[in-house]
NULO-88329 format. One record per atom (N, C-alpha, C, O): x, y negated, z; residue in one letter. Coordinates in steps of 0.1 Angstrom, whole numbers, padded with zeros to 4 digits, always signed. Atoms other than C-alpha are relative to their C-alpha. Layout:
BEGIN
XYZa...
This chain:
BEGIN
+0000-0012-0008x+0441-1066+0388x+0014+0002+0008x+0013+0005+0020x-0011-0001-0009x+0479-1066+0397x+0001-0008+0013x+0006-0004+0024x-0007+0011-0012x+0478-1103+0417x-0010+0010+0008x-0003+0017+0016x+0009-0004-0014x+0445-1087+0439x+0010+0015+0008x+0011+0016+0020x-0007-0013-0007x+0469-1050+0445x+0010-0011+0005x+0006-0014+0016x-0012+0008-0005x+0497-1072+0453x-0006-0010+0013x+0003-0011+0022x+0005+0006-0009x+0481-1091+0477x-0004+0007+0019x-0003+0003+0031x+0003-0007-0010x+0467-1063+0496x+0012+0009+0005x+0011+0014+0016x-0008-0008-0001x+0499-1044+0494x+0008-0010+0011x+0015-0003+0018x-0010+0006-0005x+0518-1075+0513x-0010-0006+0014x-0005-0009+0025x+0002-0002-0016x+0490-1078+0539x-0002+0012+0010x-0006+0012+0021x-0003-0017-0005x+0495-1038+0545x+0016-0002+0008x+0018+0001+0020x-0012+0000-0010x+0532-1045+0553x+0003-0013+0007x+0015-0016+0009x+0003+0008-0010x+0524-1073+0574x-0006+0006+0017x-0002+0007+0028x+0003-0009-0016x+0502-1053+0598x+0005+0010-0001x-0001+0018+0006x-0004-0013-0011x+0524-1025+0600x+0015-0006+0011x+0018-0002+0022x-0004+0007-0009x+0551-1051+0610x-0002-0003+0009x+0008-0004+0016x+0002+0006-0009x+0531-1064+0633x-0003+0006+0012x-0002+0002+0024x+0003-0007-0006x+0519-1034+0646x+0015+0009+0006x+0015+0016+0016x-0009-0003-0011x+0554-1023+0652x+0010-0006+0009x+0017-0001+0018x-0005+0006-0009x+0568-1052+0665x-0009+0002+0018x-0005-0001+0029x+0010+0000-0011x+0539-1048+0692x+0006+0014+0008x+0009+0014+0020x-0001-0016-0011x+0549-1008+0704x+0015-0007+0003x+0015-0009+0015x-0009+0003-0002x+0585-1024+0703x+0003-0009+0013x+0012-0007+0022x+0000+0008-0012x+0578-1051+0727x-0006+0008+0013x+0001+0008+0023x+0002-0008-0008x+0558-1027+0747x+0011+0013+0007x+0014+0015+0018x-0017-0009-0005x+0588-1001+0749x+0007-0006+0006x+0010-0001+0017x-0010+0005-0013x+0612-1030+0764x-0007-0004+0007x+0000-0006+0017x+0003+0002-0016x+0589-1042+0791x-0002+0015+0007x+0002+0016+0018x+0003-0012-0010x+0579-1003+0802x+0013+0002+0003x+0014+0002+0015x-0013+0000-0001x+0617-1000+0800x+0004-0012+0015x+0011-0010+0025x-0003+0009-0012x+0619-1031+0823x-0003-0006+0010x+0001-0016+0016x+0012+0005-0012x+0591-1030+0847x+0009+0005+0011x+0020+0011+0010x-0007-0009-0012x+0599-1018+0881x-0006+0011+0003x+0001+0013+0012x+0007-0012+0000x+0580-0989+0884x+0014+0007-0009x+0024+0011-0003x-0013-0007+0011x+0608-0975+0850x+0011+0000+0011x+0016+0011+0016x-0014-0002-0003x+0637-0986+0869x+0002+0010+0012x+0012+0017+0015x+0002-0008-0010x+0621-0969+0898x+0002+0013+0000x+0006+0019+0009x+0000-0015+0000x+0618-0934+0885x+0015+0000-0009x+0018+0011-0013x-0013-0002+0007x+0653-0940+0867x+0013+0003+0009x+0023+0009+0006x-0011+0004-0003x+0676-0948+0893x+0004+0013+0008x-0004+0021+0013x-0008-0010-0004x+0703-0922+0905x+0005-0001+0013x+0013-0011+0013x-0006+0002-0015x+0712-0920+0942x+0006+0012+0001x+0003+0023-0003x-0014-0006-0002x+0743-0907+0951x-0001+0006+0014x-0006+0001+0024x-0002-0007-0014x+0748-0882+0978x+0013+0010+0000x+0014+0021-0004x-0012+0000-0004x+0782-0883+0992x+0003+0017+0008x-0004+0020+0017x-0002-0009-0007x+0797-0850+1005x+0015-0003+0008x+0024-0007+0000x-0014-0002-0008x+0830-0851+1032x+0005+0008-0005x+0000+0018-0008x-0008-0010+0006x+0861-0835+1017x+0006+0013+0015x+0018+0015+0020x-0005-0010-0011x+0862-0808+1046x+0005+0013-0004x+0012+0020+0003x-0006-0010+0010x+0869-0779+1019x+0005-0007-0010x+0005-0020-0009x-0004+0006+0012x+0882-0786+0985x-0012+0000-0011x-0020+0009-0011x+0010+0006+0009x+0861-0802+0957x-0005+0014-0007x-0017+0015-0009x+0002-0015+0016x+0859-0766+0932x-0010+0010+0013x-0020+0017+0009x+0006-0008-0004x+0847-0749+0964x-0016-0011+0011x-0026-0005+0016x+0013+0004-0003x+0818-0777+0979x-0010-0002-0014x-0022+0001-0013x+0008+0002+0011x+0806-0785+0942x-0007+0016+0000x-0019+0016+0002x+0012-0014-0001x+0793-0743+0941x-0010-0003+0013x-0022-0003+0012x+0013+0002-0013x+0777-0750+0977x-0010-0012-0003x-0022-0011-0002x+0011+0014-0001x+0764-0786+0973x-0007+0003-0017x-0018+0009-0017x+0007-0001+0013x+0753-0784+0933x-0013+0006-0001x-0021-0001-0006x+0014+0000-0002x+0721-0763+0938x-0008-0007+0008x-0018-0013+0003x+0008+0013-0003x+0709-0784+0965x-0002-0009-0004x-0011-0015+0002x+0000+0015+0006x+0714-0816+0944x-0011+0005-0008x-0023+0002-0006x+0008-0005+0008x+0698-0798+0918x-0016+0005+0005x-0026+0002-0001x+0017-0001-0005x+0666-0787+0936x-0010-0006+0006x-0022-0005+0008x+0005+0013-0006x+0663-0818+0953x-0007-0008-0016x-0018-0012-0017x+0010+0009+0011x+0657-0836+0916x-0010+0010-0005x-0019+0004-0012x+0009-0008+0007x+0635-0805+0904x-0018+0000+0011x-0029+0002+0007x+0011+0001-0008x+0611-0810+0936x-0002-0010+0002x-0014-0010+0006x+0003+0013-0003x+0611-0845+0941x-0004-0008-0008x-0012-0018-0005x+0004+0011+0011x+0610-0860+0907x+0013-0013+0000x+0013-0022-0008x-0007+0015+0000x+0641-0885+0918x+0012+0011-0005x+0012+0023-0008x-0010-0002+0010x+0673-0882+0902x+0013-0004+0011x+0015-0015+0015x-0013+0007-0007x+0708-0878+0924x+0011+0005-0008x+0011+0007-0020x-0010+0004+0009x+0740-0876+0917x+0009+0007+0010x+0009+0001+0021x-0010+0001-0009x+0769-0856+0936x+0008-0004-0001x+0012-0007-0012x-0013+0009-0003x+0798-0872+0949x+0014+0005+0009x+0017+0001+0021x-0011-0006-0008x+0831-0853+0959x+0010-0008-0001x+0009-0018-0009x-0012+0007-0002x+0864-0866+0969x+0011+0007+0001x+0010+0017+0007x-0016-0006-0002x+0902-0856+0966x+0005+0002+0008x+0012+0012+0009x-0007+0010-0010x+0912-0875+0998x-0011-0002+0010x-0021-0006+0005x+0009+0007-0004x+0892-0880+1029x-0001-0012+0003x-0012-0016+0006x-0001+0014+0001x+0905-0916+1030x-0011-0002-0013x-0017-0013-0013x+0007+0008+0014x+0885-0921+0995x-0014+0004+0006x-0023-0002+0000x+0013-0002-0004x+0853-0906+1015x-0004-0015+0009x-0013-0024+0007x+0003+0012-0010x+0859-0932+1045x+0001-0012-0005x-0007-0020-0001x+0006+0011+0013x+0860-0958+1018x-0010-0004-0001x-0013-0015+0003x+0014+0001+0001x+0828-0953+1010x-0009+0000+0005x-0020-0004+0000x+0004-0001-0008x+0818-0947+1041x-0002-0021+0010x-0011-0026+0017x-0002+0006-0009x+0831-0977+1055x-0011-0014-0012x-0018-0022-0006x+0003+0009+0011x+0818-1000+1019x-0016+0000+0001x-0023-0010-0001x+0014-0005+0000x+0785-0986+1023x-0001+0006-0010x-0013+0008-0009x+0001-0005+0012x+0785-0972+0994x-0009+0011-0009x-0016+0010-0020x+0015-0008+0004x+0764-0942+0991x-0008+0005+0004x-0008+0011+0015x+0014-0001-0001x+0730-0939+0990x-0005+0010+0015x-0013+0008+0024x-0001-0017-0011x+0732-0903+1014x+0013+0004-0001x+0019+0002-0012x-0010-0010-0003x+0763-0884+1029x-0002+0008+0010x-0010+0005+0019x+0002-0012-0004x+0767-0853+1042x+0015-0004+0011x+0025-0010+0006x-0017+0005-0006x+0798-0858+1074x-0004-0003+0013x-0015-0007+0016x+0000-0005-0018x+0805-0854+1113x-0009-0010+0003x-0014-0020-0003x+0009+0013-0010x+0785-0873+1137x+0010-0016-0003x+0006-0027-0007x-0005+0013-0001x+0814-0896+1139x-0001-0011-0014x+0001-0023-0013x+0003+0011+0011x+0808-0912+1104x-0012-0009-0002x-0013-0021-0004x+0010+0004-0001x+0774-0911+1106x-0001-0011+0011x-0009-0020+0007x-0002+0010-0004x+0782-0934+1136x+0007-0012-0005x+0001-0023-0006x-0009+0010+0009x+0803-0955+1120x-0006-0008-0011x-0002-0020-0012x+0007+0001+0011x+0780-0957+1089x-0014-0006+0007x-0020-0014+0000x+0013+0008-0009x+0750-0970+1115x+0007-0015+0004x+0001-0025+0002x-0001+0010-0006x+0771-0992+1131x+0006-0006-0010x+0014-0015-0005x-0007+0013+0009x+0785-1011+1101x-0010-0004-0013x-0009-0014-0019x+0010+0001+0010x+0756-1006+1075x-0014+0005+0005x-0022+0007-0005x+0012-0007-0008x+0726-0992+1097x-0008+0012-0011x-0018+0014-0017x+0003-0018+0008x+0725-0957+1080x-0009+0003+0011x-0009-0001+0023x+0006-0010-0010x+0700-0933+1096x+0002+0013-0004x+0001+0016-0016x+0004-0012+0006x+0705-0895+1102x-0017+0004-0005x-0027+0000+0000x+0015-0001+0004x+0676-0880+1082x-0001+0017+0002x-0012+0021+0003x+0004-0015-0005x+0681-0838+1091x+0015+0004+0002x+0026+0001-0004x-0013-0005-0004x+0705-0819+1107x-0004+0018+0005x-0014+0021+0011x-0007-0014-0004x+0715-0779+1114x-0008-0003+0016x-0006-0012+0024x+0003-0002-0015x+0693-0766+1147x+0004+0014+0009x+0001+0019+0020x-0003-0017-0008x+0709-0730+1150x+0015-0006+0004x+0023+0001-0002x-0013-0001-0003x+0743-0744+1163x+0005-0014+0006x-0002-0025+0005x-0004+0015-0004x+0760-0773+1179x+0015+0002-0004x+0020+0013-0004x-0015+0002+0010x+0796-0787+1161x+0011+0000+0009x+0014-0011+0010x-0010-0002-0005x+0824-0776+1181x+0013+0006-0005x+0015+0016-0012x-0017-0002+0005x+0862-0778+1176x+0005+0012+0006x+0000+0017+0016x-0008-0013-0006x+0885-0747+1182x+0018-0006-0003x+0022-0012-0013x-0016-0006+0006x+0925-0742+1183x+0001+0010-0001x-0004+0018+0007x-0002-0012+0004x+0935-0716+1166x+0020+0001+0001x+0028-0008-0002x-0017-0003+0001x+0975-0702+1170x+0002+0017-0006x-0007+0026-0005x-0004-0014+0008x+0990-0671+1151x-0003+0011+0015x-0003+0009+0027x+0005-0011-0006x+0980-0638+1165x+0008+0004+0013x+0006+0007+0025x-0016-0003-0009x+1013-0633+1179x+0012-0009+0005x+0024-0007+0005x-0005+0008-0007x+1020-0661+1195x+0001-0002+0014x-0010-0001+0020x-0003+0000-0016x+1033-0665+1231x-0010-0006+0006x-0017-0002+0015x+0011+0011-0005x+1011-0696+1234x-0012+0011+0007x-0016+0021+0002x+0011-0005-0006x+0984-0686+1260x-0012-0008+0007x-0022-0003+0012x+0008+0003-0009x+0969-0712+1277x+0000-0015-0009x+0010-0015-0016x-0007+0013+0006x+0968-0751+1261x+0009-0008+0008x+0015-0017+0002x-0013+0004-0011x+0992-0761+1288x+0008+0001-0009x+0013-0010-0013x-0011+0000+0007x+1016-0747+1264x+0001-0004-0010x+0010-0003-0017x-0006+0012+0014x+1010-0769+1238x+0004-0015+0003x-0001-0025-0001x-0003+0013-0005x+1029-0796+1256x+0015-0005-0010x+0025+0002-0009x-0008+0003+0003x+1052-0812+1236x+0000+0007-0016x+0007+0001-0024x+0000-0003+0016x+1045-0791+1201x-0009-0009-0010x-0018-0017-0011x+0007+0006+0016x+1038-0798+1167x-0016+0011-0004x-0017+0023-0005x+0011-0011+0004x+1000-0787+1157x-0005-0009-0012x+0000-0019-0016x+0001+0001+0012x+0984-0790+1128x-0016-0005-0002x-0024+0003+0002x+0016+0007-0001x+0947-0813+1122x-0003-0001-0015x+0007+0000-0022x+0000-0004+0011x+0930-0813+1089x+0005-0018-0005x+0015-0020-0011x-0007+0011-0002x+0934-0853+1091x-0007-0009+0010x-0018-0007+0015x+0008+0009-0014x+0929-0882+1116x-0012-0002+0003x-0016-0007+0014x+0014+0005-0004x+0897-0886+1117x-0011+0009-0002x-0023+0005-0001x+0008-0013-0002x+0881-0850+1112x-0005+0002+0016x+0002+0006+0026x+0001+0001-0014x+0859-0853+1141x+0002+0013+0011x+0011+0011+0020x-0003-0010-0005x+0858-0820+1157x+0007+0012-0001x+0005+0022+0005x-0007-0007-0003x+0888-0803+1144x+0013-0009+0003x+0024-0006+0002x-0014+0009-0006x+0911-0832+1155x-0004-0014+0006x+0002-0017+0017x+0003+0010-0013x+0896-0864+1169x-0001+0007+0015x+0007+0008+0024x+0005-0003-0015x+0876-0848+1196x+0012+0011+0004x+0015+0012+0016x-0008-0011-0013x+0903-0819+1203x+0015-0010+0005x+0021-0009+0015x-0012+0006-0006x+0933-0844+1202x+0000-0013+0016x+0009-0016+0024x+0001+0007-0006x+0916-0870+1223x-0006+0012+0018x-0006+0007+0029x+0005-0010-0013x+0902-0840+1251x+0016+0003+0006x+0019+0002+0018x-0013-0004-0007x+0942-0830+1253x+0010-0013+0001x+0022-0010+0003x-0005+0011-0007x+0956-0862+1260x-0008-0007+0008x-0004-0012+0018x+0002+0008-0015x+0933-0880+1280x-0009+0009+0011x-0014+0004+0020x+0008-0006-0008x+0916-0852+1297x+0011+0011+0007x+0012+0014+0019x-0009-0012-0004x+0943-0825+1300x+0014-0006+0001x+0023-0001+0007x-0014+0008-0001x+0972-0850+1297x+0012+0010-0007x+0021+0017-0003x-0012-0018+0005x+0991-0825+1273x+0003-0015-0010x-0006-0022-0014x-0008+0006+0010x+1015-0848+1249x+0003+0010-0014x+0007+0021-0012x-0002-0009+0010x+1017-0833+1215x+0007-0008-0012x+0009-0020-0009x-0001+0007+0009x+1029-0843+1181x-0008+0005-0017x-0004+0013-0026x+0011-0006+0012x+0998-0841+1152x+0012+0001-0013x+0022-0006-0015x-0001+0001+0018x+1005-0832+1116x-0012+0005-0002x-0019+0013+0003x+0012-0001+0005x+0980-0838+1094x+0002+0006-0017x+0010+0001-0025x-0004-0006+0010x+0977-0816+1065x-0009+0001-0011x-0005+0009-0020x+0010+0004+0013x+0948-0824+1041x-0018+0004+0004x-0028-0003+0006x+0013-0004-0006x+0920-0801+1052x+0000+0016+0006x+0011+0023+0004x-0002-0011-0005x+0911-0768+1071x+0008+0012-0004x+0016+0020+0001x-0006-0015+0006x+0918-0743+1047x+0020-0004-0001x+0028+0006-0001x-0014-0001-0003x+0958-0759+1049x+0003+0003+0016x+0013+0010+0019x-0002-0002-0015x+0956-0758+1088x+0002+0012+0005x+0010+0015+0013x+0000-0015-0005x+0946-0719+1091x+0012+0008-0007x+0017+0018-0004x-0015-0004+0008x+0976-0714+1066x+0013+0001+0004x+0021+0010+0004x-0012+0008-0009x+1000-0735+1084x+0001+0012+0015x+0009+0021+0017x+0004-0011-0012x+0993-0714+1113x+0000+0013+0002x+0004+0019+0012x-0005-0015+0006x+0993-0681+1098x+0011+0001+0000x+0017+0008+0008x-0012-0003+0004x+1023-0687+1082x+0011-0010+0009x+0020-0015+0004x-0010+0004-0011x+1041-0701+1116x+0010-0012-0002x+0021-0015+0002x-0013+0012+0003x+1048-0735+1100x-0003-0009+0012x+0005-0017+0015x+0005+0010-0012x+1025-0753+1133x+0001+0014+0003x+0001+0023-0005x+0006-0005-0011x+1023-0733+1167x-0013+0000+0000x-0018+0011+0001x+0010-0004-0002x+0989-0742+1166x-0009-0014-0006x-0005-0025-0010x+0006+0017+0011x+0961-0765+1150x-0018+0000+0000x-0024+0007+0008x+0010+0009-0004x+0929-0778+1149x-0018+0005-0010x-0021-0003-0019x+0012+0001+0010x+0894-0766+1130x-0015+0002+0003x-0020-0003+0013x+0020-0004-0008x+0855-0755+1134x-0003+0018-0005x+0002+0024-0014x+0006-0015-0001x+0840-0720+1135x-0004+0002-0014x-0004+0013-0020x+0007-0004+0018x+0826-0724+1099x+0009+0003-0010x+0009+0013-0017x-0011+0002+0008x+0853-0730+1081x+0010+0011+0001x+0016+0017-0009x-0008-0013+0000x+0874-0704+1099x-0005+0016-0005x+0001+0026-0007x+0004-0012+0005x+0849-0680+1090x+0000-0001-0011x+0002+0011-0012x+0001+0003+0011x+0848-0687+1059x+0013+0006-0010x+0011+0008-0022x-0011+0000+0001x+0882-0679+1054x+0005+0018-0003x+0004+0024+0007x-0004-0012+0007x+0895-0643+1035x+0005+0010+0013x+0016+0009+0018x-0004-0008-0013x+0895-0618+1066x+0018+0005+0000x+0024+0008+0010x-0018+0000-0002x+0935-0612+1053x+0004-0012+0009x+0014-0009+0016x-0004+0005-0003x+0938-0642+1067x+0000-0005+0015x+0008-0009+0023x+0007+0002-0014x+0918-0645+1097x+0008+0010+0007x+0010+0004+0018x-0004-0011-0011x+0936-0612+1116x+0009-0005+0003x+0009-0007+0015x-0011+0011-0007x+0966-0633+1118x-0001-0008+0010x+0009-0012+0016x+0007+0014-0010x+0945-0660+1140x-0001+0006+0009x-0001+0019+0009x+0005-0002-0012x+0937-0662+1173x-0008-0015+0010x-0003-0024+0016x+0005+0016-0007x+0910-0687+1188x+0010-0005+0011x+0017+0004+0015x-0007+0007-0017x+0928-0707+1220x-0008-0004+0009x-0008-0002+0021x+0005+0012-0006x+0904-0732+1225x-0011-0001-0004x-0015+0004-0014x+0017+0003+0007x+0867-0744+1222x-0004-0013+0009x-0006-0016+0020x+0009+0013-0010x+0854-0777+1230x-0013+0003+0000x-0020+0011-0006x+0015-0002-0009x+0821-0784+1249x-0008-0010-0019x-0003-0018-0026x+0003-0001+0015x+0796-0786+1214x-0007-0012+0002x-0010-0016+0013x+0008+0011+0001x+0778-0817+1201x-0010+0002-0010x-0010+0015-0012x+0009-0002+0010x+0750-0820+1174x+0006-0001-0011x+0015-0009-0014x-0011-0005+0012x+0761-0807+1144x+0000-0012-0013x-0009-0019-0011x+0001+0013+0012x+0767-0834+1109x-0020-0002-0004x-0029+0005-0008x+0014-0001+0012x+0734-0848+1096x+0003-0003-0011x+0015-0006-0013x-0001+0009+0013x+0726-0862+1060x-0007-0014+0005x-0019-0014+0009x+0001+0013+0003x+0724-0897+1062x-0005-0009-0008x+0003-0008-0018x+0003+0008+0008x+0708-0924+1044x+0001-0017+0003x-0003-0022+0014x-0002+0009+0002x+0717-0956+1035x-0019-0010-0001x-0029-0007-0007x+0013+0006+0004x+0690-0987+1042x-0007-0003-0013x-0020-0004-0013x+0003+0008+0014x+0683-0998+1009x-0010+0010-0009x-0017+0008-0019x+0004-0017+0010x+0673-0960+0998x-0017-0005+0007x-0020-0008+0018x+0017+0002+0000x+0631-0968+0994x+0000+0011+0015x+0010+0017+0018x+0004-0010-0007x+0614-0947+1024x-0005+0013-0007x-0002+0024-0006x+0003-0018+0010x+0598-0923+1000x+0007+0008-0004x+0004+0019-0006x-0011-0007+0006x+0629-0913+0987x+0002+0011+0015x+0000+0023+0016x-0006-0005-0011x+0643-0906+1022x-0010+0013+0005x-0006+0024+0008x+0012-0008-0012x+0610-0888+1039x+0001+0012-0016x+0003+0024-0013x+0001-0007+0008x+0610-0871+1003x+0011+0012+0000x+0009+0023-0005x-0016-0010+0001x+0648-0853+1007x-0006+0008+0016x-0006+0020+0017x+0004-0005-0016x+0636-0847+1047x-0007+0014-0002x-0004+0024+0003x+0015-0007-0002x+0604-0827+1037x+0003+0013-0013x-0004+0023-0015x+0000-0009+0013x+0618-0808+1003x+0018+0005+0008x+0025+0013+0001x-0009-0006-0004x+0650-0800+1027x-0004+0011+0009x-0001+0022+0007x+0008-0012-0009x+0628-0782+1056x-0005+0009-0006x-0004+0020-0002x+0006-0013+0008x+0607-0764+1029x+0010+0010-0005x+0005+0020-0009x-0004-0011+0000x+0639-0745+1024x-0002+0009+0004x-0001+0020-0001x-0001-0016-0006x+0631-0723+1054x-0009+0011-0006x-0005+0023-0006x+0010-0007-0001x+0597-0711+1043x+0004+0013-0017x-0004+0020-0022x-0005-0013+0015x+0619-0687+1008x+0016+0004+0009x+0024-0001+0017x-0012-0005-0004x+0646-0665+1014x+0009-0002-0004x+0019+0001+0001x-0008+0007+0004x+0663-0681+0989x+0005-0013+0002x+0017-0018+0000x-0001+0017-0009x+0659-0717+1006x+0009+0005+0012x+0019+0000+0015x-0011+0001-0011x+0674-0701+1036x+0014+0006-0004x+0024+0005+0004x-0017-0004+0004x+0705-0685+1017x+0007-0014-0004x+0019-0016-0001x-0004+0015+0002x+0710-0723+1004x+0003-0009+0009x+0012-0017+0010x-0002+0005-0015x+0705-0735+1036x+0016+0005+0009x+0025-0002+0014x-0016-0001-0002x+0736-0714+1048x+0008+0002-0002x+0017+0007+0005x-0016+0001+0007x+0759-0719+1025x+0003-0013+0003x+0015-0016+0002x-0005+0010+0007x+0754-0756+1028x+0002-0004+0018x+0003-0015+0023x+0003+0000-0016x+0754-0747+1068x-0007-0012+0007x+0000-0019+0014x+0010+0003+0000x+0722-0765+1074x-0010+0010+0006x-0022+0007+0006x+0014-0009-0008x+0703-0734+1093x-0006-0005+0004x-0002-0015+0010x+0011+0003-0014x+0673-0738+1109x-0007-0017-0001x-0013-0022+0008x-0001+0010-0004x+0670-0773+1098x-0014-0011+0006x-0026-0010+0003x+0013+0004-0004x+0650-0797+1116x+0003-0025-0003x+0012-0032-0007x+0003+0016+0001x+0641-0838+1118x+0015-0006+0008x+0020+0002+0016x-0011+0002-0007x+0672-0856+1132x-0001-0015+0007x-0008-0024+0001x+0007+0007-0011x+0669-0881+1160x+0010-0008+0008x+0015-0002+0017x-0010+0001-0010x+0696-0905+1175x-0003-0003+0009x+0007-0008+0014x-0002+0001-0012x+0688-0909+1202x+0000+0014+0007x+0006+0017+0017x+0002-0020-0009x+0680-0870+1212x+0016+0004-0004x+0023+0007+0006x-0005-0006+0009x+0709-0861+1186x+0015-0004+0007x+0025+0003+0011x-0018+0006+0003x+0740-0888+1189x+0004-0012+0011x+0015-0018+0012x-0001+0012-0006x+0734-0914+1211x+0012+0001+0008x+0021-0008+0008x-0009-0006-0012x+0754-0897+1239x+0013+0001-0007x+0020+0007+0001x-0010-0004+0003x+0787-0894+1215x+0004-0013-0004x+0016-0014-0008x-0007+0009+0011x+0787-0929+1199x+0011-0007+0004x+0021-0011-0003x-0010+0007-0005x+0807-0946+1222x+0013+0008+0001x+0023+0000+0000x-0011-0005+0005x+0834-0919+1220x+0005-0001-0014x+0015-0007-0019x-0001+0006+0020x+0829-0919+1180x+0005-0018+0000x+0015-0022-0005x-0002+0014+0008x+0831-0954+1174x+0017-0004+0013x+0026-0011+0008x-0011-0004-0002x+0862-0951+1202x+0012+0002-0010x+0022-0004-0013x-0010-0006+0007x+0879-0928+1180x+0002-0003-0013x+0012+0000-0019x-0001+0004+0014x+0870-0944+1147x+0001-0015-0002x-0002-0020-0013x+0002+0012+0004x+0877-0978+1153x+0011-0006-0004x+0013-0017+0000x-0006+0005+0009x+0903-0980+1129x-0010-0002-0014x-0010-0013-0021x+0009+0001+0009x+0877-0973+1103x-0012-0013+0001x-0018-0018-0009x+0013+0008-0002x+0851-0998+1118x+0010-0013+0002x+0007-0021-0006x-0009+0009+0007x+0881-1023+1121x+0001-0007-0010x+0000-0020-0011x-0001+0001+0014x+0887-1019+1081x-0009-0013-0004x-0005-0023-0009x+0010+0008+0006x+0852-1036+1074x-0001-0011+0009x-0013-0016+0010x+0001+0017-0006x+0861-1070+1095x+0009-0005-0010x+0011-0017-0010x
């Protein structure tokens, strides 16, 4: 009686062995099909350091966030210290989606064939100078020869496009300082360390009305199409058409459109270069081709 229990007892832990080597093997191929890696993988979507990291992470973080809650895909935000460590990335290819002026998005076409995928339709992206309230300065004539203040070289519309309009269009000689990002510019300027300096309408509004009464616009360039989000080739099409279609359904809640203009994205619609950018690239890739340089 024992050898027959014994017998049965050692082909019971045989088939539960065998039976769990079987779910085991099945767990690492579902693990290693492509379909798994497909619903696993994390795409990064890059933001431009045009404010500081503590204040885009509150604006960008619910959109990241309601993008993986409606789509099912899984991203990842991506801030920077430095906007050199953005154009890095930019120039590397690096991530998946960024958020950043036309002129990157050029840049980012022409060295990795990014496409914009939606862009802001209540506004077009125009540069301003701003000089202290009570400053003599009245006309840009009189910024011949001063020190102004840009957030840094390659911020398209509060220092490419306004430094390149006043030297080769207006022939005004100046001497830039570059000071990190907007919110030092409107500072600098308040506090009478530049005559005058370089930013965008959003940003200055944005800005603690103690600080703004001090200001005074100067200047406005002629407007272009405002930043799109961008995506990188490699990003599946579904993914892409997926972020497109779960970004426009912001307008139709009142809460989609308060998210929409925090992340100033109003109104958003499909984005198109040739309707959109085509007309700027040759200035952009002009003004950026230190950056497009880098990647030879």
């Amino acid at each position: 009686m024992r050898e027959i229990h014994g017998n049965r007892s050692g082909q019971s832990l045989k088939a539960v062995f065998a039976l769990a080597l079987f779910v085991l093997l099945g767990v690492i191929a579902l693990a290693t099909s492509p379909a798994s890696a497909q619903t696993t993988r994390v795409y990064t979507i890059s933001r431009a350091p045009q404010l500081s990291a503590i204040v885009l992470a509150k604006i960008w973080r619910p959109y990241v966030d309601y993008l993986i809650k409606e789509t099912g895909y899984h991203f990842r935000l991506k801030l920077y210290g430095s906007r050199p460590d953005f154009e890095k990335d930019v120039v590397q290819g690096t991530p998946d989606f960024f958020y950043g002026n036309p002129g990157y998005f050029i840049v980012g076409r022409k060295l990795h064939n990014y496409s914009a995928l939606v862009r802001s339709n209540a506004r077009q992206l125009k540069g301003i100078i701003v000089v202290n309230k009570d400053s003599p300065i009245r006309t840009i004539a009189d910024l011949a020869g001063q020190t102004l203040a840009f957030p840094a070289p390659t911020a398209l519309a509060a220092s490419l496009y306004i430094r390149t309009l006043l030297r080769e269009r207006e022939g005004i000689s100046f001497k830039p300082l570059y000071v990190g990002s907007h919110e030092n510019v409107y500072r600098n300027v308040a506090n009478n360390i530049s005559v005058a300096g370089g930013g965008v309408h959003r940003t200055l509004n944005r800005e603690p009305e103690e600080l703004r009464k001090h200001l005074r616009i100067l200047f406005e360039t002629p407007g272009m199409a405002p930043h799109p989000i961008s995506v990188h080739p490699r990003v599946p099409v579904a993914v892409a058409t997926a972020v497109i279609e779960t970004t426009l359904k912001l307008q139709t809640t009142e809460a989609g459109q308060k998210m929409l203009k925090n992340l100033k994205i109003q109104k958003p619609v499909a984005a198109d270069f040739l309707r959109d950018y085509q007309s700027i690239e040759e200035l952009a890739l002009k003004m950026y081709a230190p950056l497009v340089n880098k990647s030879k």
